[in-house]
N, C-alpha and C positions, 0 to 999 in steps of 0.2 A: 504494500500500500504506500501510495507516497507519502511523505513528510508534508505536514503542513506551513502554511506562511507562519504561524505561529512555533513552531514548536524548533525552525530553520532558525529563526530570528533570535528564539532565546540560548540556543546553544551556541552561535554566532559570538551573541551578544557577551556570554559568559564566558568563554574561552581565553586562557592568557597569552597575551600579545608581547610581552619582553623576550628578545633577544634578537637574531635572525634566521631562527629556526622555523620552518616553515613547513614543516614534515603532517601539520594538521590537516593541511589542504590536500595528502594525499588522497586520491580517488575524487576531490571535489573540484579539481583546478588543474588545469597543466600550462607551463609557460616553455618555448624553445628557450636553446641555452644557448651564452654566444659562441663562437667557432676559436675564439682562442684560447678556451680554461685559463680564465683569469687565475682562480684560485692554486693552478699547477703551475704557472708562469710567475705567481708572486712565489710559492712555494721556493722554486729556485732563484729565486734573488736574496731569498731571505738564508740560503744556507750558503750562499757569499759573501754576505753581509759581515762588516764588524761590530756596525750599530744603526738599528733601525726603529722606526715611529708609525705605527698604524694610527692611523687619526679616524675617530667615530668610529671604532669598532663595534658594536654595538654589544650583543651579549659575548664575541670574542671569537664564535663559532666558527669564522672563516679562518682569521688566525690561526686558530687550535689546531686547524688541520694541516699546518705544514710540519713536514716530519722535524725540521732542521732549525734552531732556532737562533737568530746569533749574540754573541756573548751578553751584547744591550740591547732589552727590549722592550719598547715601551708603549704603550697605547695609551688612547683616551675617549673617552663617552660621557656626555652629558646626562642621559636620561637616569636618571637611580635605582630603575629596578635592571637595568643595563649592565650598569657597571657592578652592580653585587654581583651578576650574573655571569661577568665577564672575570671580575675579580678569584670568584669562587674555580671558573675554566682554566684561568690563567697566570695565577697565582703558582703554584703549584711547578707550573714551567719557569718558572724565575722570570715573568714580565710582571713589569712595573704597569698599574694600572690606574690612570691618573684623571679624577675627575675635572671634565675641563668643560665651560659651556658654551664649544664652538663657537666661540668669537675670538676674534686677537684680543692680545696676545697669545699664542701656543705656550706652553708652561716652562719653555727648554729654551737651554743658551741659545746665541746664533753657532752657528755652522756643529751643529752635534752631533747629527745623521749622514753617515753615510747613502742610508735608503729610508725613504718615506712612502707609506703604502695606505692605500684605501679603497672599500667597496661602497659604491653607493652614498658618499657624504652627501648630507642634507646641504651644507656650503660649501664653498670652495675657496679659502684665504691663498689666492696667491701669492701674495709678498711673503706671509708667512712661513709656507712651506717653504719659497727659497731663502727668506733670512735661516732655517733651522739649519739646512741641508749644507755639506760642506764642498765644495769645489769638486767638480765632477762627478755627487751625488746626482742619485736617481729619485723622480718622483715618479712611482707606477701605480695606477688604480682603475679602477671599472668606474667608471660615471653612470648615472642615468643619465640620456639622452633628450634630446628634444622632443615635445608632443607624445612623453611616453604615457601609455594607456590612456591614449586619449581619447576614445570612445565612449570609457566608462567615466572620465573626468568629462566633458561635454553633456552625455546623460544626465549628470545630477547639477551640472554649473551653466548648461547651455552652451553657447557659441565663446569661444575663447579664441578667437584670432589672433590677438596682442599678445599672448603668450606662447604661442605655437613654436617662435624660436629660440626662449628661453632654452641654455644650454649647450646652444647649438656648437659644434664641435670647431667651425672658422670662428668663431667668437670665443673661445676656450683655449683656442690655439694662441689668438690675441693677447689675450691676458695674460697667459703662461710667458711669453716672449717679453711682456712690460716688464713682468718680474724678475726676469736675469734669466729664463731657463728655455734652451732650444730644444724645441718639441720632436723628438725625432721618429716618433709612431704614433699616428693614430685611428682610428677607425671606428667605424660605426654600422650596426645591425640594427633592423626592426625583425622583432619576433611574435609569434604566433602567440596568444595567449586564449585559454577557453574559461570562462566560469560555468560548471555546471549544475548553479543549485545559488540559489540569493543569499544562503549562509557563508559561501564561500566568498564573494563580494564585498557581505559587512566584514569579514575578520579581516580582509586585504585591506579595507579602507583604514578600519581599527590600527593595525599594523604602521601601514605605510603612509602614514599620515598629512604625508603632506601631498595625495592625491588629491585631494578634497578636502581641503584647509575645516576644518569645523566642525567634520562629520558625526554626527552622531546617529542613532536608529530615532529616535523622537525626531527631530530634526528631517529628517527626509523620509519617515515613513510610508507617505502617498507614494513617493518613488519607487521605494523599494515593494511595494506591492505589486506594483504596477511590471518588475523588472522580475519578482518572482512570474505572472501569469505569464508574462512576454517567455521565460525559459521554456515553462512548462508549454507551450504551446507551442514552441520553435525550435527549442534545445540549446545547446549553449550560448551565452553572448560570449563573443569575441572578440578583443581588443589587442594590439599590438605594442608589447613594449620597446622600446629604445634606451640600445647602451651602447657605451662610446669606451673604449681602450684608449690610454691615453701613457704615452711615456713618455719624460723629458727630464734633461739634464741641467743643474745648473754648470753655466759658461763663467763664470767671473767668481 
């Protein structure tokens, strides 16, 4: 028998949303992955490394998983149930885990890191990352991309035109180059994404919060009614996200 709007919504609703483990969505979500394993490509940077910085790690999870750590290592995360989170992952590994609330200053001398590493930051302080990083350090990260999931952010915000290039990778290369550092890879994928079920929708929004700046289930209820019938009468909605690989060195 299927699940109800109701009974979708409060499990959604109830589900814990700290870290970036995302293993809840199993069987109710699928998204493609991008073509370089960011996570396997950070992996080996980080076991050449002499001292490295993952900035907004979130609960640590992508981290954790490189086998190699090197001798300095240090992250940071704002949110609080994040950083216990990440703390309790990565403690243990001898990283330092430094609550910081993504803004400048970065918590560390200038030129400290050899390697600066990030998935997914909510911001992007270029001057910082190149004040940290010391001469011909690397900053390597997955961004999200331009107009990502933007189907499902249009759905609940309407027509967002002015914001469609936010991100955009020629503008990120921009920045980077202001800041002392020559960009020497980068790239960008749009991928497949399916929700199939309105409970899987609310936790992503839950989650990823800054798809939908405010979101709550009060809040857009009518919506989410409406996005439930639309499945069950269609089958999955499907949105495409966007991420951007991004490596650059500082020059100076």
């Amino acid at each position: 028998m299927p699940r109800t709007f109701e009974d979708l919504v409060a499990e959604a609703g109830s589900a814990p949303v700290e870290g970036w483990d995302f293993s809840w969505l199993d069987g109710r979500a699928t998204e493609q992955r991008p073509s370089w394993g960011y996570q396997r490509s950070m992996a080996r940077r980080l076991a050449r490394a002499s001292a490295a910085l993952d900035i907004q790690t979130g609960g640590g999870e992508v981290l954790a998983g490189a086998e190699k750590l090197p001798p300095v290592m240090a992250a940071t995360e704002s949110w609080p149930p994040n950083v216990a989170r990440a703390t309790r992952l990565l403690h243990p590994r001898g990283v330092v885990v430094v609550a910081d609330p993504d803004e400048p200053p970065l918590p560390f001398a200038d030129e400290a890191f050899d390697l600066v590493t990030s998935r997914h930051p909510a911001t992007v302080w270029w001057p910082e990352i190149a004040r940290v990083l010391r001469p011909g350090g690397t900053y390597f990260a997955q961004h999200v991309g331009p107009a990502s999931v933007w189907e499902l952010v249009e759905y609940f915000l309407g027509p967002q035109p002015d914001a469609r290039r936010k991100r955009h990778p020629d503008d990120e290369s921009t920045e980077a180059r202001s800041a002392g550092l020559e960009v020497v890879d980068i790239r960008l994928e749009r991928l497949r994404m399916e929700f199939f079920d309105v409970g899987a929708v609310i936790y992503f929004l839950r989650k990823v919060i800054w798809t939908v700046p405010g979101f709550t289930v009060d809040r857009y209820l009518d919506r989410l009614r409406e996005l439930h019938d639309l499945i069950e009468a269609r089958g999955p909605f499907v949105a495409h996200s966007s991420r951007t690989l991004v490596e650059a060195v500082k020059t100076g």
